[in-house]
C-alpha positions in Angstrom: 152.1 77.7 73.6 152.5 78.5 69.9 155.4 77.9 68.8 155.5 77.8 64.9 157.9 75.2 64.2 157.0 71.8 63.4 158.1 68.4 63.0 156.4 66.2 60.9 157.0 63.0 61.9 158.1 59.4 60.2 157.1 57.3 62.7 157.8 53.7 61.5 154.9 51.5 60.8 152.6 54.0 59.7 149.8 52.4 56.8 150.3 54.2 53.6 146.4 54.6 53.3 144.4 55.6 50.1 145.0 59.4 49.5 142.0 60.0 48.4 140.4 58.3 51.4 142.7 60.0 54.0 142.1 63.0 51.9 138.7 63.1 52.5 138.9 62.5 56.1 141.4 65.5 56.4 139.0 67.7 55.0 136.3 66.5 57.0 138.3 66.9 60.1 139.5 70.4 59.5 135.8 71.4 58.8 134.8 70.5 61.9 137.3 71.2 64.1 136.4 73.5 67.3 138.2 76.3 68.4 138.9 74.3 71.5 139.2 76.3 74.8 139.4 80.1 75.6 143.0 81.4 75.6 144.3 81.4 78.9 148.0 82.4 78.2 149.3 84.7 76.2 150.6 83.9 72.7 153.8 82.4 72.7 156.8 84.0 70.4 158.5 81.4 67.9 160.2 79.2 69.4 163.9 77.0 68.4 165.4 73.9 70.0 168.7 74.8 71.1 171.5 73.5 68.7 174.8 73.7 70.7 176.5 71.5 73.0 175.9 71.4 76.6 175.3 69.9 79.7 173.5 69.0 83.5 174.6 71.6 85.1 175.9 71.0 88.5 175.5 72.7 92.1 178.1 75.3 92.5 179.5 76.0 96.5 179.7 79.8 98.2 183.9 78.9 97.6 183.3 78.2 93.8 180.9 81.3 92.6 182.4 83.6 90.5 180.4 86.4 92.0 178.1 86.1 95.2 174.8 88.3 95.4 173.0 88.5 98.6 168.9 89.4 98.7 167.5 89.7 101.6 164.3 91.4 103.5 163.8 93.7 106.6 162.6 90.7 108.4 165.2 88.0 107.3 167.1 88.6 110.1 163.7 87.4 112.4 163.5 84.5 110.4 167.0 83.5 111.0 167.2 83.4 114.3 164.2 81.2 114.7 166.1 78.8 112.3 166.0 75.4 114.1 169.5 73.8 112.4 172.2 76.0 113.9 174.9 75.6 111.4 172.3 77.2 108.5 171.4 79.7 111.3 174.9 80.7 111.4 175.4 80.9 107.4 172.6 82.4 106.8 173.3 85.4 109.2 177.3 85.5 107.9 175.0 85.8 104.4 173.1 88.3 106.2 176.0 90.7 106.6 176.5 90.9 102.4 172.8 91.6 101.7 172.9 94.1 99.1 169.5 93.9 97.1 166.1 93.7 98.5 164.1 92.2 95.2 165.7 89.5 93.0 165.2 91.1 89.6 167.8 93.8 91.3 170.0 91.2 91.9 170.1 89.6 88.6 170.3 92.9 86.7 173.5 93.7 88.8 175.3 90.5 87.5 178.5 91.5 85.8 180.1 88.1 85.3 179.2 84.3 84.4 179.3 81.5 87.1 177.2 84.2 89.6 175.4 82.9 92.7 172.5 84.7 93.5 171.4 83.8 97.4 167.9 84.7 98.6 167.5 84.7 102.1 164.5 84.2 104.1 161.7 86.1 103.3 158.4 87.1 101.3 159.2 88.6 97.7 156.7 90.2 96.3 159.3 92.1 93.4 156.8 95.3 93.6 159.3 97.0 91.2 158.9 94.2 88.6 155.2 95.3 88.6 155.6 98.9 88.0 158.6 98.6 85.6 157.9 101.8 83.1 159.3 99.8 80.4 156.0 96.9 80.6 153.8 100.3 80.7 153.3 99.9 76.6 153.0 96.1 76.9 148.7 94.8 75.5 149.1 91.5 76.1 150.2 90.4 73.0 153.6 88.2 71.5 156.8 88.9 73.4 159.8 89.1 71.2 163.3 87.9 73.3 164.3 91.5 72.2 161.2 92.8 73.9 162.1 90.5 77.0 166.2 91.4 77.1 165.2 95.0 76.8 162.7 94.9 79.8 162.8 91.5 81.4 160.1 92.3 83.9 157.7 92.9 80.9 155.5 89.6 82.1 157.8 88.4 84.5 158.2 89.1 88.1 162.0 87.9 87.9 163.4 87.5 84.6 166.8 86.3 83.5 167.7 86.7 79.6 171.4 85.1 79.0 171.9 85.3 74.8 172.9 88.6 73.3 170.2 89.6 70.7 173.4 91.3 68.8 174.4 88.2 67.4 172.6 85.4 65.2 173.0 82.5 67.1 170.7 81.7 70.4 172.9 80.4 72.8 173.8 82.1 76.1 176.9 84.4 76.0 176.1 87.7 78.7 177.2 87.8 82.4 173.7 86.0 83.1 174.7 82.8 82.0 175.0 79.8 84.4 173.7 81.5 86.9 172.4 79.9 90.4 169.6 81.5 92.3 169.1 79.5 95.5 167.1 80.2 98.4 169.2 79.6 101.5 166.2 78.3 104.2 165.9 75.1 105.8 163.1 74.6 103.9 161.5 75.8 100.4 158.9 77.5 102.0 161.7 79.8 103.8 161.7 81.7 100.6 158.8 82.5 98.7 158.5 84.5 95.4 154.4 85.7 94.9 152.5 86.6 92.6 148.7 87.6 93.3 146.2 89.7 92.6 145.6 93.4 91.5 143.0 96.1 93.1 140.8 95.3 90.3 140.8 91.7 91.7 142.3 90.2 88.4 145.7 88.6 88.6 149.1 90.9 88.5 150.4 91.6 84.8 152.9 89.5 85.3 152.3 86.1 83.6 155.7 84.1 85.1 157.3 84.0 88.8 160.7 83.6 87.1 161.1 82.9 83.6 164.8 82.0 82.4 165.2 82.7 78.9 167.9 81.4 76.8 170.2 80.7 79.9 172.2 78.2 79.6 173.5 76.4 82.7 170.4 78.1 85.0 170.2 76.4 88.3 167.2 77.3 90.7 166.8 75.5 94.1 165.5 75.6 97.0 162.2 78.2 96.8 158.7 78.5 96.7 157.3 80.4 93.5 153.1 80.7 94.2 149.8 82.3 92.7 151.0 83.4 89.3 148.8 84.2 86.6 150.4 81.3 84.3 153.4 79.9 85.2 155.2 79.7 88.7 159.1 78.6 87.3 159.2 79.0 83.3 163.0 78.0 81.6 162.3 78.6 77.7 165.0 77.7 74.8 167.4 76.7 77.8 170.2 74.6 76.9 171.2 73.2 80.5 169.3 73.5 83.3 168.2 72.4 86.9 165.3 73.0 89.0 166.1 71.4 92.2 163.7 71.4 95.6 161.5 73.6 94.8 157.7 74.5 95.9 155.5 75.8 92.9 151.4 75.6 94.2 149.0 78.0 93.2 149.3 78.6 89.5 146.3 79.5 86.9 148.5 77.4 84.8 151.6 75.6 85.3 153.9 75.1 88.4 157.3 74.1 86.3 157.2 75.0 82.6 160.1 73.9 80.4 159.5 74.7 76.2 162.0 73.9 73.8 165.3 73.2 76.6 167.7 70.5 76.8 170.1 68.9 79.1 167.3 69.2 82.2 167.1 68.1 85.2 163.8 68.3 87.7 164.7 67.2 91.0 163.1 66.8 94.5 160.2 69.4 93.8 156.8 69.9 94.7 154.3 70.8 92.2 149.9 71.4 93.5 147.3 73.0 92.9 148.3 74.1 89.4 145.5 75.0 87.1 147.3 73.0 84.1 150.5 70.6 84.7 152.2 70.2 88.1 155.4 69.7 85.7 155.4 70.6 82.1 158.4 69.6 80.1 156.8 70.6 76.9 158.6 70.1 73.4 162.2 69.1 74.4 164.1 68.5 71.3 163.2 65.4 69.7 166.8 63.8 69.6 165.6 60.4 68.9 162.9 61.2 66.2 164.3 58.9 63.7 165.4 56.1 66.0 163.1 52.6 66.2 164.3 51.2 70.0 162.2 51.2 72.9 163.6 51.2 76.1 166.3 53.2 78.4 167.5 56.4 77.2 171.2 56.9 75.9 170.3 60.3 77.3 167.2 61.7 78.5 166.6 65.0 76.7 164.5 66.2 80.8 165.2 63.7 83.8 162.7 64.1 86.5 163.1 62.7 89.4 162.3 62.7 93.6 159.6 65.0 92.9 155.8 65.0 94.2 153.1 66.2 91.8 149.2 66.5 93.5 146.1 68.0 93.4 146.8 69.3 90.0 144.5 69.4 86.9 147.5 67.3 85.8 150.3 65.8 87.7 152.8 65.9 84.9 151.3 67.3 81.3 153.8 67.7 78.1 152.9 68.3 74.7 155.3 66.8 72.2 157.0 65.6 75.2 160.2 63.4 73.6 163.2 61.8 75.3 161.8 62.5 78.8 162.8 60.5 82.0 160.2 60.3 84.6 161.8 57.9 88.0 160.8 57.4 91.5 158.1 60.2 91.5 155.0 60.5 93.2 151.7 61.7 91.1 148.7 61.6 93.0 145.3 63.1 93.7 145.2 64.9 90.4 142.6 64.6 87.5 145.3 62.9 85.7 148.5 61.9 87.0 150.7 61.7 84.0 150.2 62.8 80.0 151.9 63.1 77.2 150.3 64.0 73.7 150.6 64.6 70.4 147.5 67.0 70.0 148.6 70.5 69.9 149.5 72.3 66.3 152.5 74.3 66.4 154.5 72.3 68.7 157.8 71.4 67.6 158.5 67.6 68.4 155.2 66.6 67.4 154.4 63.6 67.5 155.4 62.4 71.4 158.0 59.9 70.9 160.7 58.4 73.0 160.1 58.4 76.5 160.5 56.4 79.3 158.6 56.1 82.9 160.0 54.0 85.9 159.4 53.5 89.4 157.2 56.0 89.8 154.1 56.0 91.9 151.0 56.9 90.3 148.1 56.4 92.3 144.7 58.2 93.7 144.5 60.6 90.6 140.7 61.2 91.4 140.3 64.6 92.3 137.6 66.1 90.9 138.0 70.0 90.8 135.6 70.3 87.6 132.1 69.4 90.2 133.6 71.1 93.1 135.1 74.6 91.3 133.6 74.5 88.2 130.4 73.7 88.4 130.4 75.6 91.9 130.3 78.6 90.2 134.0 79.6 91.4 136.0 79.3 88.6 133.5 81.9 87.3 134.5 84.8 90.1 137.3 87.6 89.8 140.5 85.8 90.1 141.0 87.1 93.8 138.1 85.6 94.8 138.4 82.1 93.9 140.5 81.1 96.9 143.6 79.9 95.3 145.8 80.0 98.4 143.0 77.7 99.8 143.5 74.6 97.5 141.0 76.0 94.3 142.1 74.6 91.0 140.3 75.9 87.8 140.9 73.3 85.0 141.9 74.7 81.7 141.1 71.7 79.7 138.9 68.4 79.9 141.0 65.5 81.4 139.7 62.2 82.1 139.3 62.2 85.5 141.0 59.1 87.3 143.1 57.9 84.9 147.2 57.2 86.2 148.8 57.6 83.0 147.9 59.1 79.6 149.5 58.3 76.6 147.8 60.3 73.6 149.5 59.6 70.0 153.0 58.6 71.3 155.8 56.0 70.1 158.1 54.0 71.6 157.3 55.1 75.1 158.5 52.1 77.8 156.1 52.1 80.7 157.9 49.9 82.8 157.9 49.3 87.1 155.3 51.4 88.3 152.8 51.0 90.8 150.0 52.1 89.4 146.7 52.3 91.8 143.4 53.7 92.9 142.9 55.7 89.8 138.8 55.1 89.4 138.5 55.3 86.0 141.6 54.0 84.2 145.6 53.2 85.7 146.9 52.8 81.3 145.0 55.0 78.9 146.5 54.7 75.5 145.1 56.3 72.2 145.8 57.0 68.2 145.7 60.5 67.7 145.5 61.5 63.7 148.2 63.6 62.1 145.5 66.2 60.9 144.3 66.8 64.8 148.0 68.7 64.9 147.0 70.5 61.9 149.2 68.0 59.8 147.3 66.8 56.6 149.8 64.5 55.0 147.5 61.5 53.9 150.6 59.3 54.8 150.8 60.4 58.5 147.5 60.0 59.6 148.5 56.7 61.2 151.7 57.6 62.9 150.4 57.1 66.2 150.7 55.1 68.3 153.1 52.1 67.9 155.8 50.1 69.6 154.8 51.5 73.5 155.9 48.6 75.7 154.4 48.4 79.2 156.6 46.1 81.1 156.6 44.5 84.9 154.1 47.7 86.2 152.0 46.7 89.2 148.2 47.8 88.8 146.1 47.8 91.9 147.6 47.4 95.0 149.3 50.1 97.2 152.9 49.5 98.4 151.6 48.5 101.7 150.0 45.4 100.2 146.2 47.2 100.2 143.9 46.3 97.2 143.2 49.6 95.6 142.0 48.8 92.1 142.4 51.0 89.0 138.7 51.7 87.3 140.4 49.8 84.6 144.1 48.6 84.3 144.7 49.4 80.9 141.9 51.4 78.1 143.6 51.0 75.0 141.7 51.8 71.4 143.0 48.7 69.9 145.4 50.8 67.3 148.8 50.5 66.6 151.7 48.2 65.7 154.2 47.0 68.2 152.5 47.7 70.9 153.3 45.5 74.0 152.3 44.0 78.0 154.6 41.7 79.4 155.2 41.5 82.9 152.8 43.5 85.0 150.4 42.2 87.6 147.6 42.9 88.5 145.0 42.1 91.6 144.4 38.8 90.6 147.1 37.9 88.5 146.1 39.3 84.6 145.7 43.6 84.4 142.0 44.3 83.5 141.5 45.7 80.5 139.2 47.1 77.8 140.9 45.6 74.8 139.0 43.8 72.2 142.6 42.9 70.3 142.1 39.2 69.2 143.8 37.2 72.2 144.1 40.4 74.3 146.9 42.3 75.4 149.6 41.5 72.9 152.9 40.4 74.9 156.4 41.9 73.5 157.8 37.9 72.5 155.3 37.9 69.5 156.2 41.4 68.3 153.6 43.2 69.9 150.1 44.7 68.0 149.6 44.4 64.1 146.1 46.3 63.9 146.3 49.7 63.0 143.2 51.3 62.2 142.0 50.2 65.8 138.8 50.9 67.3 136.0 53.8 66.1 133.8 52.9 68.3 136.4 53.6 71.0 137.7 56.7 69.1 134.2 58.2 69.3 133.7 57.8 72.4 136.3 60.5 72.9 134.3 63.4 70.7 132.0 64.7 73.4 134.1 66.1 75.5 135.4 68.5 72.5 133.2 71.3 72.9 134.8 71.4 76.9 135.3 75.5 77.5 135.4 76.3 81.4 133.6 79.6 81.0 131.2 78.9 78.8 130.5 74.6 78.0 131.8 73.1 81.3 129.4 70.3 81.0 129.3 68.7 77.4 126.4 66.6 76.7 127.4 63.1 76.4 130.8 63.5 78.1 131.6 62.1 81.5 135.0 62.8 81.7 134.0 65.6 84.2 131.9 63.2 86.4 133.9 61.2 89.6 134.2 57.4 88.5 132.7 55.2 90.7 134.8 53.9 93.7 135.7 49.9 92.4 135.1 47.1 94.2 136.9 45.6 97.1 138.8 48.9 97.3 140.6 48.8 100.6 141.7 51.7 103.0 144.9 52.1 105.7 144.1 50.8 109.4 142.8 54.8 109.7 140.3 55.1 107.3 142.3 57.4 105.3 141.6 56.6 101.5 144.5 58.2 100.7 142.4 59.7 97.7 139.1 62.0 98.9 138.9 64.3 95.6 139.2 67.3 97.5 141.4 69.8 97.0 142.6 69.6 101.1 144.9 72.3 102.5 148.1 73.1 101.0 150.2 70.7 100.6 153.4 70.7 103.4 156.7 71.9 102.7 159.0 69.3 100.3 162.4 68.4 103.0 165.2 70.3 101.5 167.5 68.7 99.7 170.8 68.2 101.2 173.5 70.9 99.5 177.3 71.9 99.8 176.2 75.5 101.2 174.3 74.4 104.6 171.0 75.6 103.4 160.0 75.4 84.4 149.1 72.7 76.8 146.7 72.9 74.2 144.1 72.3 71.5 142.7 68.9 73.3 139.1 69.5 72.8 139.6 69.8 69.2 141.8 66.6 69.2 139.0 64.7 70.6 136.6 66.0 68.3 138.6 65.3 65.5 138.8 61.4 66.4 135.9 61.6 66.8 135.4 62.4 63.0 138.3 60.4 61.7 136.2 57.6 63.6 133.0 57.4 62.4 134.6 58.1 58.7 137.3 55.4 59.6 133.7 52.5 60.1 133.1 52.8 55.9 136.6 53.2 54.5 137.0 51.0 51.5 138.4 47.9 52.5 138.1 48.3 56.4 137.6 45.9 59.0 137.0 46.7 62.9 138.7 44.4 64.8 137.3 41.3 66.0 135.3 41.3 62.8 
């Protein structure tokens, strides 16, 4: 993404360091800075957080559409009548009957009036007019304008719905298209699918989305499968209300839910694997709560998340400049990463990750390892077609520890609180200071605004639900930086949650006010720099990095009566359909190789600032 508006952040309990000392490191840091990793998407246009009011929206019945469009295939019909649930048999085929378009994109252009439902019936969509659109003929891959995407939504889309009149000045939705609901009407997800694919030439189709909402207010997609995209399966962008509900997104190059610059979200009971980048990527919601100092529940989450299932990802849940997100009773699993938020990538608006707050989720078994089995393979290297993405291959865009649970890079006031969090082989916690100038930020004051006042509270590290003893590599890797920063609560195998902290007295709990050490740890910072010359094509294995490598297995790891691990690496079949949600009608990354190489600079400089002392000293 490249958005070019930025935040630069206040964060409370920054150190106003020496400026010429901070000074020197910035310009040490932007000398040696990488290019990071080889653009996989296309450039991004500049990008606004919405500024009007709004809302969740909510599901809307046959009886209350303004307007009801039917899609349907030749074969629908078939499908139908092998239905197992006879009362969505019978409304599918009385939907049958008022079929009028046989591609989405048709559908949507034929919209004449807000509050429209859009019903897709059973079937395979493949949009073929999308890809031949005369008007993406001219398109080279560079930035699209939302004039460029109004005028010819199917420009990188394969369904495309624009809501906000480019006539005006403002940016929030005002044509037919607004509050729409596209809804597959199948017992299942997988009753619907929207696909991408692959070209004669073997590369991926032109189009870089499955179905991108742009500037469309109230947008509510459910119930559909969206697969093998070039980018992103389901991509809502400047989106002031919106709901992705019971969806199936698997296959991506990059991302199976993108969501950039949108508020008022929800992400319900979805499935999200085999995604080249994040299962779920709520990237750079507004940051409503920038200049607040609490942590703990949100007033208002900016993105709730909820019910879903995120696996065999390169990450389960990825979101740069994620802010005011809430993540509750998910399951992340069998990813290189279950779930990450960072503050590493320039040009994000939000920046840096503040506010958020993960509950009752599950994270466990986040050990794949796609980098030995696709990458070094050779796979990753052959025409696109080739790779076998419908068969489980994930090409990682971007190093990732593999086997950490949760990732928290440069974030504050994020509350951590009531997960289980197990079987991930190299770390369950990993928390980190990322530098101000890593975002291309080179205020001497701001170098130090990450990461403070995170409070991880009552998680349980190590043992599965069922009461087996799966332990995390380590409970919680934390760099020793920050102020405010907090563990009360959580247990772990045998009482205390390992950990790599060398904080004087350990963990600091929240009754004493949390961490006081700032600077924290540059031998622990530097440990990070290796991995920043990662590039999939051309460095896939950095000298000195191991983040690529498959921790070891721990100790006294247990297994189910079966044998089943619950966590083999591999990237297994694909996955089984999500259940549908119940319903009325009867049935949305970045510059992380530099970031590390920039700590690892700001490190090694940070071991002879004037005055400094490493901790423990």
């Amino acid at each position: 993404m490249d958005a070019r508006v930025t935040r630069t952040g206040t964060g409370d309990g920054r150190l106003r360091r020496s400026r010429a000392v901070l000074a020197s490191l910035a310009l040490s840091l932007a000398a040696g800075l990488l290019a990071g990793p080889p653009a996989l998407a296309h450039e991004e246009r500049e990008s606004f957080a919405p500024e009007h009011e709004s809302t969740v929206p909510t599901y809307r019945t046959l009886d209350e559409a303004a307007e009801v469009l039917v899609v349907c295939k030749p074969d629908s019909r078939e499908r139908i009548e092998a239905m197992a649930d006879p009362e969505v048999r019978a409304t599918n085929l009385a939907l049958l009957d008022r079929c009028g378009f046989d591609h989405i994109q048709a559908a949507v252009e034929a919209v004449t009036v807000q509050r429209t439902n859009i019903y897709v019936l059973p079937g395979l969509y493949l949009e073929e007019p999308s890809r031949e659109a005369a008007c993406a003929r001219g398109y080279d891959g560079g930035v699209v304008t939302y004039e460029d995407g109004y005028a010819c939504p199917t420009m990188v889309n394969l369904v495309g719905i624009f809501g906000d009149s480019p006539d005006d000045d403002d940016r929030e939705c005002d044509n037919a298209r607004c509050h729409l609901q596209l809804e597959g009407t199948g017992e299942t997800a997988e009753d619907v699918i929207l696909r991408g694919g692959f070209g004669e030439d073997g590369d991926w189709i032109d189009q870089h989305n499955g179905i991108k909402a742009d500037r469309a207010d109230g947008i509510y997609i459910a119930n559909l499968t969206a697969e093998l995209v070039r980018e992103n399966a389901i991509y809502v962008h400047e989106t002031n209300g919106f709901v992705i509900d019971g969806t199936i997104t698997r296959h991506n190059d990059l991302y199976g839910i993108l969501t950039f610059l949108s508020d008022h979200g929800l992400i319900s009971d979805c499935e999200a694997s085999h995604n080249g980048d994040g299962g779920i990527y709520p990237g750079s919601p507004p940051d409503i709560y920038a200049d607040d100092d609490f942590t703990g529940p949100l007033p208002r989450p900016v993105t709730e998340i909820t019910r879903c299932r995120s696996h065999h990802n390169a990450l389960g849940h990825s979101a740069s400049a994620g802010n005011g997100l809430y993540l509750h009773d998910n399951d992340f699993h069998d990813n290189l990463a279950g779930i990450v938020v960072d503050s590493f990538v320039p040009d994000h608006p939000g920046m840096p990750v503040d506010h958020n707050w993960f509950a009752g989720n599950r994270v466990y078994s986040n050990n794949a390892n796609f980098y030995e089995e696709f990458v070094d393979s050779g796979i990753c290297d052959l025409p696109p077609a080739e790779r076998g993405y419908e068969d489980g291959t994930v090409c990682p865009a971007f190093p990732l520890p593999a086997g950490t649970g949760i990732l928290v890079a440069g974030g504050n006031h994020n509350l951590i609180e009531d997960n289980d969090i197990y079987d991930n082989w190299r770390n369950g916690i990993m928390l980190f200071w990322v530098p101000a100038a890593v975002r291309e930020d080179f205020d001497p004051t701001l170098q130090y605004d990450t990461s403070h006042h995170n409070h991880i509270l009552g998680n349980r590290f190590g043992t599965s639900p069922e009461g087996l003893r799966q332990p995390n590599g380590v409970d919680q890797w934390w760099d020793d930086q920050g102020t405010g920063n907090c563990w009360q609560g959580n247990t772990g195998l045998d009482g205390a949650i390992t950990t790599n902290a060398i904080y004087p007295g350990g963990l600091p709990d929240c009754d004493s006010g949390g961490s006081v050490w700032e600077p924290g740890n540059p031998v622990k910072s530097a440990q990070l720099a290796p991995c920043a010359t990662y590039d999939r094509e051309d460095n896939p294995r950095p000298p000195g990095c191991d983040w690529m490598d498959r921790p070891d297995e721990p100790e006294g790891r247990e297994t189910s009566a079966s044998g089943d691990t619950g966590s083999d690496g591999d990237a297994g079949d694909p996955p089984a359909a999500a259940p549908a949600p119940e319903r009325s009608l009867p049935a949305t990354g970045g510059g992380l190789a530099a970031a590390l190489l920039g700590l690892g600079v700001l490190a090694v400089a940070a071991r002879v600032r004037p005055g400094g002392r490493g901790p423990g000293r």
